[in-house]
N, C-alpha and C positions, 0 to 999 in steps of 0.2 A: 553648768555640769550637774546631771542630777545626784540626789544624797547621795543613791546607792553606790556611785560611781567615787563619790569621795571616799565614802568610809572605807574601801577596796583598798582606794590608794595610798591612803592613808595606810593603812595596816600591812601594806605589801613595804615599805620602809621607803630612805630618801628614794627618789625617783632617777632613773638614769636619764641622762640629759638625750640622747639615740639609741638605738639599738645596738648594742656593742661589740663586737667580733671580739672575742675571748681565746679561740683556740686556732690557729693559721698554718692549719695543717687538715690533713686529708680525712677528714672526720663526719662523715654524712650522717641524714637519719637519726640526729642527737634524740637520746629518751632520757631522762634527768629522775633522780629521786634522792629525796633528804632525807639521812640517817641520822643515829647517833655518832655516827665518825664522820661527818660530812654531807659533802652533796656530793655526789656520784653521776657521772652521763656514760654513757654507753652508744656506740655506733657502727655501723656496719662494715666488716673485713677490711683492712686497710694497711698501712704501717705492719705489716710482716706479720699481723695475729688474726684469727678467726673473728672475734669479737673484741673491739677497742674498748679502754676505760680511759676516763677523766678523773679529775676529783678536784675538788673545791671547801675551802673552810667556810668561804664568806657567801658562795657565788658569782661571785665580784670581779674578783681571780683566780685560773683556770691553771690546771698542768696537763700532762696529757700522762699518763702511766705507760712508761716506753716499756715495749718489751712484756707486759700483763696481758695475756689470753682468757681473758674472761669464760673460754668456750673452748680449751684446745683440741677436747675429744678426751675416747673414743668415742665415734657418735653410731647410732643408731645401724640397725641393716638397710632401713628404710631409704636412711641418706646417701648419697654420691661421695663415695671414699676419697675417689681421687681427686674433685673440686664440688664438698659443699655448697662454697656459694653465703656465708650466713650473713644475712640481710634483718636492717631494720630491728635491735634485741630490742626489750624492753622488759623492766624489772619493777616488781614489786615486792613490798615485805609482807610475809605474813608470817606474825610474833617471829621466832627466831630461827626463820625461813626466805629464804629470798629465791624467788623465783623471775625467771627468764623466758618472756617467750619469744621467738625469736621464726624465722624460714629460712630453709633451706631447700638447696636441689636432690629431688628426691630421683635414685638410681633405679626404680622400679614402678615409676609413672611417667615413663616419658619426657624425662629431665624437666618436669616442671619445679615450683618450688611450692613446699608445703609449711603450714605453719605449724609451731610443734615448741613444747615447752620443755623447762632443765630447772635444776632445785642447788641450791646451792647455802652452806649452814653461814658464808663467808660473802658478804655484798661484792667483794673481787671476784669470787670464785674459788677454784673452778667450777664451772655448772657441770653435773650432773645431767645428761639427757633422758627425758623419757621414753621407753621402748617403742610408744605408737606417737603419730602425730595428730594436730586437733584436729585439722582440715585441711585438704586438698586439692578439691574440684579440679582434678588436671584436665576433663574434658573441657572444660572454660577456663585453660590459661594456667593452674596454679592459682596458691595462698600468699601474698607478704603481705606485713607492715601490721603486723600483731602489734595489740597495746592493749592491755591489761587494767580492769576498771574494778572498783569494789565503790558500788550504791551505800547511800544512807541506812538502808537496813540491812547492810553485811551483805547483801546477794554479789557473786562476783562475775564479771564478765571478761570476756576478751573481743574486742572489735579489728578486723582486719581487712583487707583488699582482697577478691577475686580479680584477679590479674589479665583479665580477658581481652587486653591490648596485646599481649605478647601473642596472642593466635590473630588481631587484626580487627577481634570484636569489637563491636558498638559499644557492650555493658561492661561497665567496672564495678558493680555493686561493694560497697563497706555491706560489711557481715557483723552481724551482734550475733555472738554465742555463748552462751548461759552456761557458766560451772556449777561442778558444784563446790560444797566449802571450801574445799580444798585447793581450790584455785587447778586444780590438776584435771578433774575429771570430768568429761559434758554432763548436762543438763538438760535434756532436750534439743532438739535442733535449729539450726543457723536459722537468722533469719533479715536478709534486705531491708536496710536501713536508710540509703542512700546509694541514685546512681548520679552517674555522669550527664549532663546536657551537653546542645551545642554550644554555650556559653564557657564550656569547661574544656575544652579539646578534645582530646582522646579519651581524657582518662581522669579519674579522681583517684587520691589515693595517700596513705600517710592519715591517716585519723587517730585523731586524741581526744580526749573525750573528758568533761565536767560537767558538774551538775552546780549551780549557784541558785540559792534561792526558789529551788524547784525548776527550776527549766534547765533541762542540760545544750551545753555547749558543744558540738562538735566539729573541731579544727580539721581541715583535709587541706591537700594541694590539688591543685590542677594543672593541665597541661604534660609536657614533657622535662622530666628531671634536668636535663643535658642541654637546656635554652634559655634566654632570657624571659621568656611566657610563662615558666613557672613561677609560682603563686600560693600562697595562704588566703584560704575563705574559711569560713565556718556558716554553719547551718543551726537551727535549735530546735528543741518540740517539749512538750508537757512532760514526756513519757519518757524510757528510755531507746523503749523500740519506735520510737515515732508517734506519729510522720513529724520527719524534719523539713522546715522548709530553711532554705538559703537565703543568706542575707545578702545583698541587692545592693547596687552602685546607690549612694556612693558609703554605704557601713562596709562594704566590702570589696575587693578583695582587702584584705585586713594585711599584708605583704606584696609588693610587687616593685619588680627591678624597675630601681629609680626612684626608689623611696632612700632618704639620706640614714647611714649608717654613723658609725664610729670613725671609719677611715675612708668616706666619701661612701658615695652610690650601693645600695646593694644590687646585688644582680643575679638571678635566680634563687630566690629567696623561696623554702618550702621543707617539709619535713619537720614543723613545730610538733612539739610535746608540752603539754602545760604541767611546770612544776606545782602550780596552786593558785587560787582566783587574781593572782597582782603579777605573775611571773611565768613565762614561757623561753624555750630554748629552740633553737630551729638552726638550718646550714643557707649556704650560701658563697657562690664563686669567690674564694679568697683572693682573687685577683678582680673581682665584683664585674668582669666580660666574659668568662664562658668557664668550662669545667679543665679548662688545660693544669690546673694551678691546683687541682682539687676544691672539694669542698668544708668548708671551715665550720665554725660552733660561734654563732651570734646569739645574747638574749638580750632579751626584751624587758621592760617593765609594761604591764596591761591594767586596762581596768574592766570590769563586769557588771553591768547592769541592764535591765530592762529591755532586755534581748538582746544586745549589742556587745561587741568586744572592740574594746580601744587598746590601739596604742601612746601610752603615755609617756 
């Protein structure tokens, strides 16, 4: 194993023996983040709330916050009153701010969904929405699966999906879009970072995003959510905007149904978020053969190096 690969592991703490199912309940799209009160996950509408919460002391052991709406409203004009839809949240802190960005179905594009952020003084919430959203592109599909980055020199991003499957599209481009400090406001505009091949199905989608050692990481799924073909790959580049290339049988797919879990087989394994260079969180068939049973919160222990991401 190379050093870099040790010292990772080593500092990420004991090692999990598999990839663990933690939460066995209907919890997709997990995004994870360590506070001062914990670790915190966050997931897409489910169990009776707009936005789910978790929380964690150790990480180790999960509860689910029954009944916490991280998101309950009111939201925007922009949004669909009667069924937002909020898909995919993801949270970061900034000093003693926690911000959410998160999609929604927007009631005045053509029921696509767009991506669009909420500020919150409370890592529960409630989130606060902002009046406009980041991005849209309804003519190619709608926005989700926002995930919120801050670079070694404070530059802050957000990287998300154009959803160009739901019109039948060929392209699913992940989108890097430049804030500015304030994690709130654009910077310039979007810019294609990565698309879909034939090797990927329909569709890529669900990006998370590291940087170790100067080369950033970035985690996506492929395939269709609701099958056993969906998958965790990641891709890496120099930069942050690219070019990413894709990592290749057999470094990747880095997840895929049939890889052994905590309580046998995983099985549409997809939707990772990296808590930090040793540890990631991701969903997966809680009955590990199809989405009947919902999808649950499994993590991981990982290691990073020399372009590669292991599971350890």
């Amino acid at each position: 194993m190379p050093s870099q690969l040790v010292t990772l592991l080593l500092a990420a703490g004991p090692a999990l023996a598999l990839p663990t199912h933690v939460l066995n309940t209907d919890f997709p799209d997990p995004a994870v983040l360590q506070t001062d009160q914990g670790y915190y996950a966050f997931a897409t509408q489910g169990n009776g709330v707009r936005v789910q919460v978790a929380r964690s002391d150790d990480f180790t052991t999960w509860s689910l916050l029954e009944g916490t709406d991280a998101m309950p409203g009111p939201f925007p004009e922009w949004v669909n009153q009667d069924d937002p839809q909020i898909w995919a949240p993801d949270v970061i802190q900034r000093d003693d701010t926690f911000i959410m960005y998160y999609s929604a179905i927007s009631g005045t594009n053509g029921n696509r969904h767009c991506v669009a952020a909420a500020t919150s003084s409370s890592i529960e919430g409630p989130y606060t929405p902002e009046a406009d959203p980041i991005a849209c592109h309804t003519d190619q599909g709608g926005a989700i699966d926002p995930m919120g980055f801050q670079d070694e020199d404070g530059t802050r991003y957000v990287v998300y999906k154009v959803d160009g499957n739901s019109l039948g599209l060929d392209s699913t481009p992940l989108m890097l879009q430049k804030l500015q400090g304030d994690g709130l406001g654009l910077d310039g505009d979007p810019v294609p970072i990565l698309d879909r091949d034939d090797e990927d199905g329909p569709l890529i989608e669900a990006p998370s995003l590291l940087k170790v050692d100067g080369t950033y990481y970035l985690m996506f799924s492929s395939n269709m959510y609701d099958s056993l073909n969906y998958d965790v790959s990641y891709a890496t580049a120099p930069a942050v905007a690219g070019p990413y290339t894709k990592a290749k049988d057999p470094d990747a797919p880095l997840l895929v149904s049939g890889d052994a879990g905590s309580d046998g087989n995983l099985g549409g394994p997809g939707g990772a978020d990296f808590l930090d260079a040793g540890r990631i969180v991701f969903h997966a068939f809680n009955n590990g053969q199809d989405i009947g049973s919902g999808r649950g919160m499994w993590i991981a222990d990982i290691a990073i190096g020399d372009g590669k991401i292991t599971i350890v």
